[in-house]
VEXMARLO-422713 format. One line per 4 residues: for each residue y, x, z of C-alpha. Coordinates in pm, whole numbers. Example, Ala and Ser with C-alpha at 12.3 -4.5 7.8 and 13.67 -1.06 7.14 Angstrom:
# VEXMARLO-422713
-450 1230 780 | -106 1367 714
This chain:
# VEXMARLO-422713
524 -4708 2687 | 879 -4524 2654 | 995 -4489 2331 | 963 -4154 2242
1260 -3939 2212 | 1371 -3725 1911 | 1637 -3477 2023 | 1908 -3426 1719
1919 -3047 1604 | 2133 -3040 1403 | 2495 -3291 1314 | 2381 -3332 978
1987 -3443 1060 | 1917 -3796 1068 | 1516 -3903 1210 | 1388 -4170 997
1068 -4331 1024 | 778 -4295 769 | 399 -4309 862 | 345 -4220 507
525 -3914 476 | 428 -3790 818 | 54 -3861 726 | 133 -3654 432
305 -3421 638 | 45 -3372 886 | -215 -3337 625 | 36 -3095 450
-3 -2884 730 | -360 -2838 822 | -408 -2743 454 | -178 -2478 520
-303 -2332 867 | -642 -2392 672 | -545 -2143 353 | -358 -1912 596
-663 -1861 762 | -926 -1805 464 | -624 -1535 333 | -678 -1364 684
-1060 -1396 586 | -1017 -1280 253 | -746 -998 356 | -1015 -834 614
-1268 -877 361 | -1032 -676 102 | -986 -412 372 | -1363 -341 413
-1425 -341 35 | -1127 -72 -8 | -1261 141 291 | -1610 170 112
-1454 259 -199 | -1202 527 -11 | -1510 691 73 | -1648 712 -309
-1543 1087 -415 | -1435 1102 -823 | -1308 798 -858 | -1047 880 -1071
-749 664 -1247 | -869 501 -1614 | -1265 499 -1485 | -1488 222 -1338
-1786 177 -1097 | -2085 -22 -1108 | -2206 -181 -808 | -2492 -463 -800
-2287 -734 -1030 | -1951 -595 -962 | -1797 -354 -1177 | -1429 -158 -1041
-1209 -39 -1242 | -906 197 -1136 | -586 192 -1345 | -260 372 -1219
41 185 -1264 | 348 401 -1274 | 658 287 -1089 | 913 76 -1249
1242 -137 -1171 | 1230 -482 -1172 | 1470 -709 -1211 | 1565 -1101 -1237
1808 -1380 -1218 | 1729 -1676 -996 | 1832 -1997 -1125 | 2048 -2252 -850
1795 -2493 -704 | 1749 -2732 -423 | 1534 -2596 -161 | 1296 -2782 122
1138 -2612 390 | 974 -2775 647 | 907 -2691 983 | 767 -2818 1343
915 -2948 1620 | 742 -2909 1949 | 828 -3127 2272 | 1111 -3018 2387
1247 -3081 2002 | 1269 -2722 1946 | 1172 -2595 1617 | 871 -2404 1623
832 -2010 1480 | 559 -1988 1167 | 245 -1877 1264 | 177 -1549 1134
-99 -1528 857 | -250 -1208 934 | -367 -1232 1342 | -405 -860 1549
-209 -627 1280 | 142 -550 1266 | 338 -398 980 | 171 -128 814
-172 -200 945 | -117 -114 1279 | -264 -321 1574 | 16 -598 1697
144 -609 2028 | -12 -877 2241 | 151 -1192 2200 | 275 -1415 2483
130 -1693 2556 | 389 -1946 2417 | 291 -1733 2090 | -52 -1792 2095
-246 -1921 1760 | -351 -2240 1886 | -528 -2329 1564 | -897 -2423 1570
-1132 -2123 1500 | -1442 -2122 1319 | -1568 -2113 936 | -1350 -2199 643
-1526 -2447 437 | -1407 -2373 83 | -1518 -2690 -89 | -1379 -2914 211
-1073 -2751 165 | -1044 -2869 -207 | -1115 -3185 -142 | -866 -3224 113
-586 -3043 -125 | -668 -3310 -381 | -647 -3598 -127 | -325 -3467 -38
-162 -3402 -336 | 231 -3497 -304 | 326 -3526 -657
């Protein structure tokens, strides 16, 4: 087999080999596509729950609603300036390289809705989601978090 070629992106990267760190890596990231995906879940979810209560006349500010074992509550929260000093840090990001050793774009998090909550424009192809669908298991997901903690 060919060794495998690792294009240079930039003049200051160097490509060292670590199984460990790309296992880490690699589990790194299916934990992330993995949250991003139950905060879509959890997002549409939020979306339904705030349509039902659009629809509940009187709800005032500084009241609350009891539904089953949920109770609302509705506080208005004037506007306000906010401000705060960042402290100098070193940062990491990391990203993905696809074949051609071009680095990927992030996937976004919410899939079918622009900014604002309108639909999204069809993607291309090459901008696909090609993570794997299905059902989030919560508990599986902790358990792989704690496997793959990176202290």
């Amino acid at each position: 087999m060919p060794p495998r070629l690792e294009p240079q992106l930039a003049m200051d990267e160097q490509a060292i080999t670590n199984a460990t760190l790309e296992a880490a890596l690699e589990r790194r990231l299916r934990i992330k596509d993995d949250i991003a995906e139950a905060r879509g879940v959890l997002r549409t979810a939020n979306d339904e729950v705030n349509a039902e209560i659009a629809k509940i006349p009187d709800f005032a500010p500084d009241t609350a609603l009891r539904v089953g074992r949920f109770r609302i509550t509705k506080t208005h929260i004037p506007g306000r300036s906010v401000a705060f000093d960042v402290e100098a840090r070193d940062q990491i990001r990391i990203g993905l390289v696809d074949e051609d050793g071009e680095v990927t774009k992030p996937t976004p998090i919410r899939k079918g809705v622009g900014s604002f909550g309108k639909p999204a424009a069809a993607k291309a192809d090459d901008e696909a989601d090609l993570r794997p669908k299905g059902e989030v298991n919560i508990d599986a997901l902790r358990g792989e978090a704690d496997r793959a903690s990176l202290s």
